[in-house]
C-alpha positions as CSV (number, residue, x, y, z in Angstrom):
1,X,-29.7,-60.4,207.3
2,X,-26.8,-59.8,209.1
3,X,-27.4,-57.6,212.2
4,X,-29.2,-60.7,213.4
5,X,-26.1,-62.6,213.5
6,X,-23.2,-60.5,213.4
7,X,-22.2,-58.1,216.4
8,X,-22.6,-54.5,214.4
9,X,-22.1,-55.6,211.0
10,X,-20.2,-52.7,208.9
11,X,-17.8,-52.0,212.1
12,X,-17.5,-55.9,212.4
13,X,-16.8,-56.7,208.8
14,X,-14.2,-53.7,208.5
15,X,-12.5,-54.6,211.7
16,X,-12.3,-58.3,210.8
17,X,-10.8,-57.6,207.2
18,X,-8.5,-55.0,208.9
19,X,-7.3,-57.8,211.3
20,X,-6.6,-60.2,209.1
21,X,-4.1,-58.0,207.1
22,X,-2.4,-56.9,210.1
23,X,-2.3,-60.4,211.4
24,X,-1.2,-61.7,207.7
25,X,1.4,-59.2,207.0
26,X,2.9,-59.3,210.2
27,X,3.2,-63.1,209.5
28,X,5.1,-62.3,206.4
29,X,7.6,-60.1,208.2
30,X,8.4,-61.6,211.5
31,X,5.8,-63.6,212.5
32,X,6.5,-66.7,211.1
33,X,10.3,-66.7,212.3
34,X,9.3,-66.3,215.9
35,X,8.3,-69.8,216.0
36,X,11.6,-70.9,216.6
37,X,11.7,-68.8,219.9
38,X,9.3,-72.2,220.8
39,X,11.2,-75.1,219.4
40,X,9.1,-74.3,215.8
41,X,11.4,-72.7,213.5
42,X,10.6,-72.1,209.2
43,X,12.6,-73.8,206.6
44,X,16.1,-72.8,206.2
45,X,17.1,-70.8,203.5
46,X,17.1,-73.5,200.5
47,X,15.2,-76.3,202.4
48,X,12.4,-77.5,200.6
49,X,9.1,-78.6,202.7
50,X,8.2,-82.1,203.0
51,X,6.6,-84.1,200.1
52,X,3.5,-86.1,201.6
53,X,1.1,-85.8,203.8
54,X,3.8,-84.9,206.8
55,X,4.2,-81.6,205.9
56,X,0.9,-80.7,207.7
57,X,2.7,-81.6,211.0
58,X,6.2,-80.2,210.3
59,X,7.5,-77.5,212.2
60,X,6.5,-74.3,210.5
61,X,2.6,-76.0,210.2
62,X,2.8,-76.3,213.5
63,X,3.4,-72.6,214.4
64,X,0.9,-71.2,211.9
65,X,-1.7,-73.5,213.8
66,X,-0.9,-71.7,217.1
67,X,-0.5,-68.4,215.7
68,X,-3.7,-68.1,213.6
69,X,-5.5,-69.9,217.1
70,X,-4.1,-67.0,219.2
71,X,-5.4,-64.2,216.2
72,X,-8.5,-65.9,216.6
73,X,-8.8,-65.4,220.2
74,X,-7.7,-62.0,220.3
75,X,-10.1,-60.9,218.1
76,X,-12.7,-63.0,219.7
77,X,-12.1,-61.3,223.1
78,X,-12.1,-58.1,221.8
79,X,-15.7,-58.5,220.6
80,X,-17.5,-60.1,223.3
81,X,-15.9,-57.2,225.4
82,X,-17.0,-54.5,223.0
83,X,-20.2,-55.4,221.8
84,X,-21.2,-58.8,223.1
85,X,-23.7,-60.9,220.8
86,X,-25.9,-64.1,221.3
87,X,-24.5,-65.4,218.7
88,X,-21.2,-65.0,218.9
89,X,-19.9,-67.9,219.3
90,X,-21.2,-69.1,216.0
91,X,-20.6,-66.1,214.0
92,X,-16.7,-65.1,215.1
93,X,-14.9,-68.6,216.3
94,X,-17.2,-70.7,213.9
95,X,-16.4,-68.2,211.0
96,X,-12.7,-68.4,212.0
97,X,-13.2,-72.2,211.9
98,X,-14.2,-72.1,208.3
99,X,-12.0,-70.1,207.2
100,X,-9.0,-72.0,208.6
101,X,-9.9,-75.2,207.3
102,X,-10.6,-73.4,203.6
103,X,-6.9,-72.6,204.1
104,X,-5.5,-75.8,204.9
105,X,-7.5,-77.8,202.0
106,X,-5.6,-74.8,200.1
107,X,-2.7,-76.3,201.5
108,X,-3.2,-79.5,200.5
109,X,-3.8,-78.7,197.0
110,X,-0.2,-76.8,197.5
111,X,1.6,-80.0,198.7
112,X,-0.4,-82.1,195.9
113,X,1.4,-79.1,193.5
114,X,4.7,-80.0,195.1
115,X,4.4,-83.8,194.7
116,X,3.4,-83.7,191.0
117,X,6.9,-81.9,190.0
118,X,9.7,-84.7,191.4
119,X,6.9,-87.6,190.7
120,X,6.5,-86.6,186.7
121,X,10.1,-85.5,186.5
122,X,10.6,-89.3,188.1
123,X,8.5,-90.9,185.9
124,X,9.5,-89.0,182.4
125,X,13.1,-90.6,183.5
126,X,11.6,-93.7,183.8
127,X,10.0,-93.7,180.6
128,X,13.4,-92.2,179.1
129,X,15.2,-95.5,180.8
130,X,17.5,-92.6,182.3
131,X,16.3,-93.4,186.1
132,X,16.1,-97.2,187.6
133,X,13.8,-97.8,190.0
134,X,11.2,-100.7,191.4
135,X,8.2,-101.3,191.9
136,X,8.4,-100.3,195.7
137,X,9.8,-97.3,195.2
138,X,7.0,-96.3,192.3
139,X,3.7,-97.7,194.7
140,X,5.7,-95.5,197.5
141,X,5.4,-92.0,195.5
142,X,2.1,-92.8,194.5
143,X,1.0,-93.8,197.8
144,X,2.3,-90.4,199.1
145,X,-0.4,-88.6,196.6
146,X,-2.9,-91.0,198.1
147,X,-2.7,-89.7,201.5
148,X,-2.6,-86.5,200.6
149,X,-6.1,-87.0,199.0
150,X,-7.5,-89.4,202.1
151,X,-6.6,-86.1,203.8
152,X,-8.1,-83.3,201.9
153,X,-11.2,-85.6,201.0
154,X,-11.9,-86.3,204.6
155,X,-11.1,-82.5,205.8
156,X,-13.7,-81.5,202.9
157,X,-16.6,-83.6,204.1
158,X,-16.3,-82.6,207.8
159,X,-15.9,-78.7,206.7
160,X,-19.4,-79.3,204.5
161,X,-20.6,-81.0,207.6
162,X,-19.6,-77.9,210.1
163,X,-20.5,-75.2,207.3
164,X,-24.1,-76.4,206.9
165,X,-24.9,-76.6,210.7
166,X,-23.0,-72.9,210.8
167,X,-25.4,-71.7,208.1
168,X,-28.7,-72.9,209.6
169,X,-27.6,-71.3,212.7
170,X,-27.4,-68.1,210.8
171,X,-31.1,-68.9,209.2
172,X,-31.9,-69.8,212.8
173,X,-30.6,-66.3,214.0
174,X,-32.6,-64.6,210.8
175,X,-36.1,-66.3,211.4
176,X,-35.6,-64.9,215.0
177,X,-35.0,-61.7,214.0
178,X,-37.8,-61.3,211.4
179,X,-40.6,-63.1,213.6
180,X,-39.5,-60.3,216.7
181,X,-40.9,-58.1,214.4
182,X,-43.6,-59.6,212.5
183,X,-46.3,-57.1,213.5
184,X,-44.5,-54.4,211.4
185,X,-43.7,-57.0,208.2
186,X,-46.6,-59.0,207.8
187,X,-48.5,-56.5,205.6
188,X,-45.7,-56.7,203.0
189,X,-46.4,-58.5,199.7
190,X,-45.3,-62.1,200.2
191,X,-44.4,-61.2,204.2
192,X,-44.6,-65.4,205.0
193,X,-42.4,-66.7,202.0
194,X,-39.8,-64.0,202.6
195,X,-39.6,-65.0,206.2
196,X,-39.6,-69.2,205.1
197,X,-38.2,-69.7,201.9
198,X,-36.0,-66.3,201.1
199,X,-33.7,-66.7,204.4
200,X,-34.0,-70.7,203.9
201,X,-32.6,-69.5,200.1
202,X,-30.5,-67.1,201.1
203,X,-28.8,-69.7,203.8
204,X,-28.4,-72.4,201.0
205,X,-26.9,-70.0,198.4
206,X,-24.3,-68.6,201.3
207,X,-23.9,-71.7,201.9
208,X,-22.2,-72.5,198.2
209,X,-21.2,-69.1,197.8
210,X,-19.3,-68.2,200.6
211,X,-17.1,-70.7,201.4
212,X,-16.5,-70.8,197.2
213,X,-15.0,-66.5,197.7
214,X,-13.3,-68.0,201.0
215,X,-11.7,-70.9,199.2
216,X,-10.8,-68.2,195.9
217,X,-9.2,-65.8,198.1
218,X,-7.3,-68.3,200.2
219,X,-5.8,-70.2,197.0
220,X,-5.0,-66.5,195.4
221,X,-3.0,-66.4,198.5
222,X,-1.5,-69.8,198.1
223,X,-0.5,-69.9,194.8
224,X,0.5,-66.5,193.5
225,X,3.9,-67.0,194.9
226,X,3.8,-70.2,193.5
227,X,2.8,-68.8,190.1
228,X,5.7,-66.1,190.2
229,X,8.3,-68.7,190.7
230,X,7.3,-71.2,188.5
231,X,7.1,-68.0,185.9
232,X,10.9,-68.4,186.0
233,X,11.1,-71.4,183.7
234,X,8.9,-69.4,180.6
235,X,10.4,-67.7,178.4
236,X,8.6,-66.2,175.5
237,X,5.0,-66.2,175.2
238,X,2.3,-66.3,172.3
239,X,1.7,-62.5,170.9
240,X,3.2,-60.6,173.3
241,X,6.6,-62.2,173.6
242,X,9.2,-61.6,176.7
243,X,7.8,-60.3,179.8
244,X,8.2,-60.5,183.1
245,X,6.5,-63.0,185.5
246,X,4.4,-64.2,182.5
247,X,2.2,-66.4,183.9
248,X,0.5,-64.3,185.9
249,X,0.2,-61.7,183.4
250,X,-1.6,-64.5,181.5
251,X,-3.8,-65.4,184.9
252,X,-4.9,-61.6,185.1
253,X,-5.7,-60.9,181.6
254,X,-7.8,-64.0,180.8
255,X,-9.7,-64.0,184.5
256,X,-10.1,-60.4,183.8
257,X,-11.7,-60.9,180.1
258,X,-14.3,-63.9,181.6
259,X,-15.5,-61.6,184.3
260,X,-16.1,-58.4,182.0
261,X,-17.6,-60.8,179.5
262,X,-19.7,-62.5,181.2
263,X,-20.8,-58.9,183.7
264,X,-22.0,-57.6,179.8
265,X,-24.0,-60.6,179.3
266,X,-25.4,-61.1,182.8
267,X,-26.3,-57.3,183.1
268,X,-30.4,-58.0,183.2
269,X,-30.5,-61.1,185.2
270,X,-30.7,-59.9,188.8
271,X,-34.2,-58.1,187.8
272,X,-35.3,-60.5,185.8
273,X,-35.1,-63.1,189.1
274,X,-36.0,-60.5,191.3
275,X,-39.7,-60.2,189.3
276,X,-40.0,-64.2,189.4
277,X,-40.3,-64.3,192.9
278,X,-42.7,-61.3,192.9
279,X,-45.1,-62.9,190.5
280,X,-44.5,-66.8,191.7
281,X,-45.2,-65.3,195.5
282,X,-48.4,-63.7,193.4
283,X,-49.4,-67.1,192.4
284,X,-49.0,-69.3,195.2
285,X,-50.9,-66.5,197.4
286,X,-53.6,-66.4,195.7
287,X,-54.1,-70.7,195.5
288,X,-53.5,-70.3,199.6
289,X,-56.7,-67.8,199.6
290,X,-58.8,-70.6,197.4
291,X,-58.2,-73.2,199.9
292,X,-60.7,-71.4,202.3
293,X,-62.2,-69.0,200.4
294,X,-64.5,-70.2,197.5
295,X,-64.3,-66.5,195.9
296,X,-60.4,-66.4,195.6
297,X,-58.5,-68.5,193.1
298,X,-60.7,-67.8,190.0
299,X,-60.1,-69.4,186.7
300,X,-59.8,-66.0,185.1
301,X,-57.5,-64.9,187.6
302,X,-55.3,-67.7,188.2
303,X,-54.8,-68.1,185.0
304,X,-54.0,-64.3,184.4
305,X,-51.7,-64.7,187.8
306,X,-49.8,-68.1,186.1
307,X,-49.8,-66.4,182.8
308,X,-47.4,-63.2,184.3
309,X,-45.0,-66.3,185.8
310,X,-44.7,-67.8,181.6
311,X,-44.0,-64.3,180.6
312,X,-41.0,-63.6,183.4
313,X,-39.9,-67.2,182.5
314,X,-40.0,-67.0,179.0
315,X,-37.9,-63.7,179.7
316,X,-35.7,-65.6,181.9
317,X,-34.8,-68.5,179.3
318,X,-34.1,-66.0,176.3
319,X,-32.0,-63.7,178.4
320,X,-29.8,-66.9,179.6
321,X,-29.8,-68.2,176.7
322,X,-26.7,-65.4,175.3
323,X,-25.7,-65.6,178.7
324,X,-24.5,-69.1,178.5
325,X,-23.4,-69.1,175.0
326,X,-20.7,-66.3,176.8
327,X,-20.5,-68.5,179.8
328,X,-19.6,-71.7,178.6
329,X,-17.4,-70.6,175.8
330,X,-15.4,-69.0,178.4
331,X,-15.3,-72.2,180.3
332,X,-14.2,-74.4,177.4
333,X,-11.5,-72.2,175.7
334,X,-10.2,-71.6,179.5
335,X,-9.2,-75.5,179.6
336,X,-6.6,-74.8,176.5
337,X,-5.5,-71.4,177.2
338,X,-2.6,-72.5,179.5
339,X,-1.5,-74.8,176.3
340,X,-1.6,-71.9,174.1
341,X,0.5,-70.0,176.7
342,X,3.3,-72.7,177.4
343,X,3.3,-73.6,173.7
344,X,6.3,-72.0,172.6
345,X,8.4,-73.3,176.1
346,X,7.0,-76.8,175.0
347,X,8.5,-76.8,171.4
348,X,11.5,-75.3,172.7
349,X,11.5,-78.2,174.9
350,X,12.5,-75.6,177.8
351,X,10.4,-77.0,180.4
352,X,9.9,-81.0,181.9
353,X,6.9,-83.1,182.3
354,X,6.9,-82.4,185.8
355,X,7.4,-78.4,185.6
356,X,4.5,-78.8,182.8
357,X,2.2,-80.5,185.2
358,X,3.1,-77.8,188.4
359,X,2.7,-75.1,185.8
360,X,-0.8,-76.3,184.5
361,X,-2.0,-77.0,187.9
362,X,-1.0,-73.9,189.6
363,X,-2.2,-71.9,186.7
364,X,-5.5,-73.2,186.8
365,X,-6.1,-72.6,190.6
366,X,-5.4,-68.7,190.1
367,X,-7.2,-68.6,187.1
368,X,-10.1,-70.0,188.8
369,X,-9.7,-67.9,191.9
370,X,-9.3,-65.0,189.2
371,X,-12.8,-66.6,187.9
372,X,-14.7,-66.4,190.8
373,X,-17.4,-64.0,189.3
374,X,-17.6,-66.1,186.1
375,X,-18.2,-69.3,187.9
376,X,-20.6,-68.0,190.4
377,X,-22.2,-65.3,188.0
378,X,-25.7,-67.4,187.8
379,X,-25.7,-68.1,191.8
380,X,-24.6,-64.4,192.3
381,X,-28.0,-63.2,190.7
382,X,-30.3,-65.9,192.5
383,X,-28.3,-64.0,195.6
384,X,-28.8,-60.3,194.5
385,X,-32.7,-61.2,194.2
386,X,-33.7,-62.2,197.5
387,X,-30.7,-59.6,199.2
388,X,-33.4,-57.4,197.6
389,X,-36.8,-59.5,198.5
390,X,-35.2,-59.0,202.8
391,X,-34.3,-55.4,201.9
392,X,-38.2,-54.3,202.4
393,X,-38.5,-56.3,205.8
394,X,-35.3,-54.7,206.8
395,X,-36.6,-50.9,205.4
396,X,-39.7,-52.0,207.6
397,X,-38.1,-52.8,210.5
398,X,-36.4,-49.5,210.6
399,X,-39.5,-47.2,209.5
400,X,-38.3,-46.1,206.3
401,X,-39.6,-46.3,202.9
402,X,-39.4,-49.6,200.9
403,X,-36.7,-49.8,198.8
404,X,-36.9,-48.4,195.1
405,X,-37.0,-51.6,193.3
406,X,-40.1,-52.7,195.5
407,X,-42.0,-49.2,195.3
408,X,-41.0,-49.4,191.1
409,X,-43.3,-52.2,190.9
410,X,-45.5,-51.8,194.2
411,X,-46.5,-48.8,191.8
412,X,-46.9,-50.5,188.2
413,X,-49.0,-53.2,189.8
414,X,-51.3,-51.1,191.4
415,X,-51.4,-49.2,188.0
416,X,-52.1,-52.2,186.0
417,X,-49.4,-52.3,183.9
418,X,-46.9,-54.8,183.3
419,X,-43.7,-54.5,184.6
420,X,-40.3,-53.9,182.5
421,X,-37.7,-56.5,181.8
422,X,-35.1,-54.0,183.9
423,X,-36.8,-51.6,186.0
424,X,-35.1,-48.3,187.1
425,X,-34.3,-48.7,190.4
């Protein structure tokens, strides 16, 4: 899965995570002000970035867009020294691609943050006749928000655009891989769909997934600092009272609560998916066989066949049904739990409209960053059940037994007996 596409995977993977923090925290101390050495200085101490759309080619933007090319490069270079890979090119400098343009619609959804507190604060003194204005200078402010969102809607659709053709050549890269050795796979139950539709599957779900952890750990980034500054302007909370930087004491404990929630209820649901596959690749073999061979594809034993794929659905629709009474609960209280937590700020009349609206907005993009695992639980376990479906072509591929999961059942089957909802793997 990803030896075919990525140049030594677990040294890759480590060195490109280790790269990243030294290239962000030397950003953070130093970095950043060496821009100036090239006409590209940071704000001043007190200067405020630019409200609009212009802030993406202001000075400091500027400088990060050079420095993250030249990380980039470096790292790139290094590679194609050190282990050189035919695809490369796709995998490093497309990857790096993706990732920069998660950051800047992060970005954007910073600047739209920064426009909502001067443009409520503007219009609650209009409402409060304590502000004159026109019309011209109203349309203006609004149609600042408007370009920011032409931007980030037009940055969104060419990044879905690049990610999909980046995926397929990852799929591309698998289905190379796998057919190279197809001699030593093909005897393994289901040896065609894993090699069509699981690395088709496992593309598409990477697909959603990945860039959705990208964009998560990007706006964590983003709006943390954001979230501790803003923490400044609440006093007490519900319950617990006066703490410090509340609001992202609030962010942890609630993402944290979702995630262990909905872990608990989600516990059987990767086996449970992994055994659908098993018995629909059962199913559909067997119909392939009757199409040329009047013996297969009995009535008694398609209909025993089809009647194991009710049972592990049946399974499947009682087991989420809990799941997404947990799920969905989560998901509804979560849109009034900043409320609750700027409740006693509100009454006390501590805080404006447009502090409420950059509070609420910058709480919710941590939370759901926070929330990663909750929002992608469902998509997490379609993912964990074909990892495990490639695992036995990979185990192949290497000469070594198939993993435990596969021999649990490998060995129930050939028994006769029905697998477990959970197997002990």
């Amino acid at each position: 899965m990803f030896v075919s596409f990525f140049p030594q995977p677990k040294l890759f993977f480590t060195s490109a995570i280790a790269w990243s923090l030294l290239a962000v925290f030397f950003w953070y101390f130093g970095g950043a002000q060496l821009g100036a050495a090239v006409g590209l200085p940071p704000l001043g101490p007190g200067q405020q970035p630019p409200i609009g759309v212009e802030v993406f080619w202001s000075a400091p933007f500027l400088w990060f867009y050079i420095y993250f090319t030249l990380a980039v490069l470096l790292f790139y270079a290094f590679w194609s020294w050190y282990s050189p890979h035919p695809w490369q090119r796709w995998s490093i400098l497309g990857s790096a691609l993706i990732i920069f343009v998660v950051y800047f619609q992060v970005q954007v959804s910073v600047a739209v943050n920064n426009w909502y507190g001067p443009f409520w604060d503007y219009v609650q003194g209009i409402l409060s006749k304590t502000v004159t204005t026109s019309s011209g200078e109203f349309y203006s402010r609004v149609g600042s928000f408007a370009g920011l969102a032409l931007v980030g809607m037009n940055v969104a659709v060419l990044n879905a655009f690049f990610v999909s053709h980046w995926i397929f050549r990852w799929r591309n890269a698998m289905n190379d891989f796998y057919m190279s050795y197809w001699d030593r796979v093909r005897g393994i139950e289901g040896a065609s769909q894993r090699v069509q539709e699981d690395t088709m599957r496992f593309s598409q779900i990477m697909e959603g997934l990945g860039v959705a952890f990208i964009d998560s750990i990007m706006t964590l980034i983003a709006f943390m600092p954001v979230l501790v500054a803003l923490s400044a302007n609440v006093g007490e909370m519900p319950l617990v009272g006066t703490i410090p930087h509340p609001l992202v004491f609030a962010a942890l404990f609630w993402s944290a609560l979702g995630t262990v929630a909905l872990v608990i209820a989600g516990y059987k649901l990767p086996g449970l998916q992994f055994r659908n596959q098993r018995v629909e690749a059962a199913y559909r073999k067997e119909l392939v066989y009757g199409e040329d061979d009047a013996t297969r594809a009995e009535p008694v034993k398609v209909r025993e066949l089809f009647d194991n794929v009710r049972k592990n659905y049946f399974r499947l629709y009682f087991h989420y049904v809990y799941f997404n009474v947990v799920r969905y609960t989560y998901i509804q209280a979560n849109g009034i739990f900043s409320l609750l937590i700027l409740g006693p700020s509100i009454v006390a009349g501590t805080i404006t409209l447009g502090l409420f609206n950059q509070i609420s907005f910058a709480f919710t993009q941590v939370t759901g960053s926070f929330q990663f695992l909750v929002n992608s639980w469902s998509t997490i376990v379609e993912l964990l059940s074909v990892h495990k479906r490639l695992q036995a072509f990979e185990a192949s591929i290497r000469g070594e037994p198939l993993p435990d999961i596969d021999q649990h059942y490998l060995a129930r089957e050939q028994a006769g007996l029905e697998p477990e909802d959970q197997p002990a793997a």
